[in-house]
C-alpha positions in Angstrom: 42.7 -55.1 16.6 43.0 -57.4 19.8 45.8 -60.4 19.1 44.2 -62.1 22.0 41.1 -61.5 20.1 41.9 -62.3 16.7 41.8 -66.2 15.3 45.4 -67.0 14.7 47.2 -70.4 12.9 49.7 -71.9 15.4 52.4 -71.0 12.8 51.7 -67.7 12.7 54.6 -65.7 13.2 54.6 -63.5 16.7 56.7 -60.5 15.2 54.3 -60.5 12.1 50.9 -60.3 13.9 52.8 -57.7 16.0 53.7 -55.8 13.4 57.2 -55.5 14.0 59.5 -54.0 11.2 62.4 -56.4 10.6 64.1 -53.6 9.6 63.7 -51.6 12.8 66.3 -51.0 15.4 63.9 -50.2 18.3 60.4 -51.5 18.9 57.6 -49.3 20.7 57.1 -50.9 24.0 53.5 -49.2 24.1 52.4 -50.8 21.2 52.9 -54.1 21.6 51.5 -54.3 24.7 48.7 -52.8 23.7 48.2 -55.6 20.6 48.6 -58.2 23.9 45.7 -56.5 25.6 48.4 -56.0 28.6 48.3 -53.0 30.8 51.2 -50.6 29.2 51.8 -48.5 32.6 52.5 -51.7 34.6 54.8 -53.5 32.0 56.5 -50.6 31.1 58.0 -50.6 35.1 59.0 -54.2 34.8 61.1 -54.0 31.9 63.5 -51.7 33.9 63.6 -54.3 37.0 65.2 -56.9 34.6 68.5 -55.6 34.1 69.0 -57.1 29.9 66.3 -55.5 29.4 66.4 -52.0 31.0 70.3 -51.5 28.9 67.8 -51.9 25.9 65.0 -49.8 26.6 65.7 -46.1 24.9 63.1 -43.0 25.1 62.5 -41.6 21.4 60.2 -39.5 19.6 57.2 -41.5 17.3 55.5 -39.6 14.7 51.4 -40.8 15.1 49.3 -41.4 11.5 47.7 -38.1 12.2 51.2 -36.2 12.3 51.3 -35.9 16.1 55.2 -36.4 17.5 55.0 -38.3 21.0 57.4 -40.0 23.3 57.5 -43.5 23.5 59.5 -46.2 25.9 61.3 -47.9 22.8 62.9 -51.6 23.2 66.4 -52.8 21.2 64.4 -55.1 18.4 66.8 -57.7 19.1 65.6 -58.2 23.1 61.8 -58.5 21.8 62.2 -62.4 21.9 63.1 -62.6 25.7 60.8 -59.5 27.0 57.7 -61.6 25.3 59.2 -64.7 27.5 58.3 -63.0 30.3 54.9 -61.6 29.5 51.9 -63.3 30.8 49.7 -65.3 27.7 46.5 -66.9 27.3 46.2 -70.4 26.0 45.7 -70.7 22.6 46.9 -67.4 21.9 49.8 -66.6 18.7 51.8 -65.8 21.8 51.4 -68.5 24.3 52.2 -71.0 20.8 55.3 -68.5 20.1 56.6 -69.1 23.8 56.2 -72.6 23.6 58.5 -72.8 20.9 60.7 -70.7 22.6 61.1 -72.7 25.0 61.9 -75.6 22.5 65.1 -73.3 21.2 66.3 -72.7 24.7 66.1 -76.5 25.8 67.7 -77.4 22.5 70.3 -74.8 23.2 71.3 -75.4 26.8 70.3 -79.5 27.5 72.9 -81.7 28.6 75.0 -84.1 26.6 72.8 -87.2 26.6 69.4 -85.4 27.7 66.4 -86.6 26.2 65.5 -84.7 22.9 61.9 -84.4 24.1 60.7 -80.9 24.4 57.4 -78.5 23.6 57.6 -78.7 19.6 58.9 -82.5 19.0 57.7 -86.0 20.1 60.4 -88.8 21.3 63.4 -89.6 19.2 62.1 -92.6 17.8 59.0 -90.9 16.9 59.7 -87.8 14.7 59.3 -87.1 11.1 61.9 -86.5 8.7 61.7 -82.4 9.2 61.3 -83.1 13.0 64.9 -85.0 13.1 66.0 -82.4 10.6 64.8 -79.6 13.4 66.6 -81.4 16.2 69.9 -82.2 14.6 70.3 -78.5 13.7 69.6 -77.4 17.2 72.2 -80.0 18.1 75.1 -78.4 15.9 74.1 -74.9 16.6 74.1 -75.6 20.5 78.3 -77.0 20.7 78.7 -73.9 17.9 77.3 -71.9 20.8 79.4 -73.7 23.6 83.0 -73.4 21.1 81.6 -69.9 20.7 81.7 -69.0 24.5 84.6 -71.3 25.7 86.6 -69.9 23.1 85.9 -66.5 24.1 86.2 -67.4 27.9 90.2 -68.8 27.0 90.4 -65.3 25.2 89.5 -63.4 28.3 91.8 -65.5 30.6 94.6 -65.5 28.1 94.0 -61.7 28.3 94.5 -61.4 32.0 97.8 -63.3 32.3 96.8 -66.3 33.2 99.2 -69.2 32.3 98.1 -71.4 29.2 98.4 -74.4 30.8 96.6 -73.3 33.6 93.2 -72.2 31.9 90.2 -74.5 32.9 86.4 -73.9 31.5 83.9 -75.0 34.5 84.4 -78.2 32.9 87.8 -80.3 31.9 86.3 -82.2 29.2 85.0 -79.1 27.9 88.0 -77.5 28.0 89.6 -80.1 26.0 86.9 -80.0 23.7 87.2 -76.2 23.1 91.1 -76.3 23.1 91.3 -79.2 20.5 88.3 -78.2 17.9 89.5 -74.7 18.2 93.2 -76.0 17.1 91.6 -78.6 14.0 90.0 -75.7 12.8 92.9 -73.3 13.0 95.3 -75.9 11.0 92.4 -75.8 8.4 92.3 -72.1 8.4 96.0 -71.8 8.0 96.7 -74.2 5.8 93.9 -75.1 3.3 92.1 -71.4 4.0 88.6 -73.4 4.6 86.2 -72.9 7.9 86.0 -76.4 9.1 84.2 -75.4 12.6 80.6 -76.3 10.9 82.0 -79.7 9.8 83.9 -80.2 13.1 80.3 -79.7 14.5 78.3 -82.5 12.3 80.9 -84.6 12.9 80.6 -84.9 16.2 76.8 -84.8 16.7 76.7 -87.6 13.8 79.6 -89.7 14.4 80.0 -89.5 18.1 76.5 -88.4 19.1 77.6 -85.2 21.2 75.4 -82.7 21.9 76.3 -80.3 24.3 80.2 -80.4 25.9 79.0 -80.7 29.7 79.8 -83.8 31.7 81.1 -85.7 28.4 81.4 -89.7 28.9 84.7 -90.3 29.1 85.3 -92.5 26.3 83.2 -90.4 23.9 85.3 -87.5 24.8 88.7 -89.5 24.2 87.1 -91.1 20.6 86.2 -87.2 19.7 89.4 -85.8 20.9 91.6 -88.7 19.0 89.2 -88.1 15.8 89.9 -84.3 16.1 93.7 -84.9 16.6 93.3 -87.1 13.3 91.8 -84.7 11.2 94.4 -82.0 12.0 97.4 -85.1 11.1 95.5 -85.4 7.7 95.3 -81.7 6.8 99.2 -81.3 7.7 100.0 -84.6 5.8 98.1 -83.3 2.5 99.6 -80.0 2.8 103.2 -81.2 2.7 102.0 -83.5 0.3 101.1 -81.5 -2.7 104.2 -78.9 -1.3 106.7 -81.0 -1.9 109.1 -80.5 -5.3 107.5 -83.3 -7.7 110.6 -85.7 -8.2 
């Protein structure tokens, strides 16, 4: 049966009308494309020009409902979401309404700090419902989670090649600073209360200080969050010498 062809709800998820096995490791290429109505031949070539995509592609062996073993182009399950990016869609379609909220996560993922929240799946700030501030304030934690996540693992990598601590700079120096302190508040926690403070870190400054992303910080935003960070680990030190003290 035809997606294109086939009424659809716009909540519908794309995976499920695919028919994709969560549990599956790889994903026939042939198949979906043939549930898009797209050409297989044709697509099947492009997936190889676009190199996160060709590492993912991997030729197996399907067995057919009648028995018959044939080879199949098979993708990595977890590159599914970007391949279907790039496939052409129809308006109306379960997949046009899946990009378009694809589009949504990425915007929400990589905006600037201070960017408007507008995007494919939400109206203006001062316009969304409860669930629809809900959906943007998560977007906004999980974004700096992903910009801690990659600084940290860029000061890794430099640290690894010999490169002088004090001489490490991200692309940014407010983001550097941002990396360098939340990294140390939440390694004070983790060594001295055995907590994971990186989510709080994160809801405390989207909520209290309104960043959302760690590019091109204001500087006085960046010196209230760095002085708020510097406070928090002061506090966890103070209670830990606190209750280690002999009681008189």
């Amino acid at each position: 049966m035809s997606l294109i062809r086939t009424p659809v709800y716009a909540t519908s998820d794309i995976l499920t009308v695919l028919g994709v096995d969560p549990n599956a490791q790889y994903i026939p290429v042939r198949r979906v494309l043939q549930r898009l109505d797209l050409a297989p031949a044709s697509y099947e070539r492009a997936l190889r020009r676009i190199p996160v995509l060709a590492q993912g592609l991997k030729p197996m062996w399907l067995v057919d409902d009648d028995g018959t073993r044939r080879p199949a182009l098979c993708l990595r399950v977890d590159l599914l979401p970007f391949w279907l990016c790039t496939l052409p869609s129809k308006a109306g379609s379960a997949l046009a309404q899946w990009q378009s909220e694809s589009a949504s996560v990425m915007w929400q993922q990589f905006k600037p700090n201070g960017a408007t929240a507008q995007d494919g799946m939400v109206p203006d700030r001062y316009h969304q419902s409860a669930i629809e501030q809900a959906y943007v304030q998560a977007h906004e934690v999980a974004a700096l989670a992903r910009h801690q996540l990659l600084g940290e693992r860029e000061l890794s990598q430099q640290a690894d090649a010999d490169v002088m601590p004090d001489h490490i700079q991200l692309a940014d120096a407010g983001a550097t600073q941002m990396v360098k302190t939340a990294r140390q508040t939440a390694m004070t926690s983790a060594q001295l209360t055995k907590r994971n403070d990186y989510l709080g870190i994160f809801i405390g400054l989207v909520r209290v200080f309104q960043i959302y992303s760690y590019r091109q910080l204001p500087e006085t935003r960046l010196a209230s969050a760095i002085t708020w960070l510097e406070q928090w680990q002061s506090d966890i030190q103070n209670d830990t010498d606190a209750h280690t003290q002999d009681p008189v």
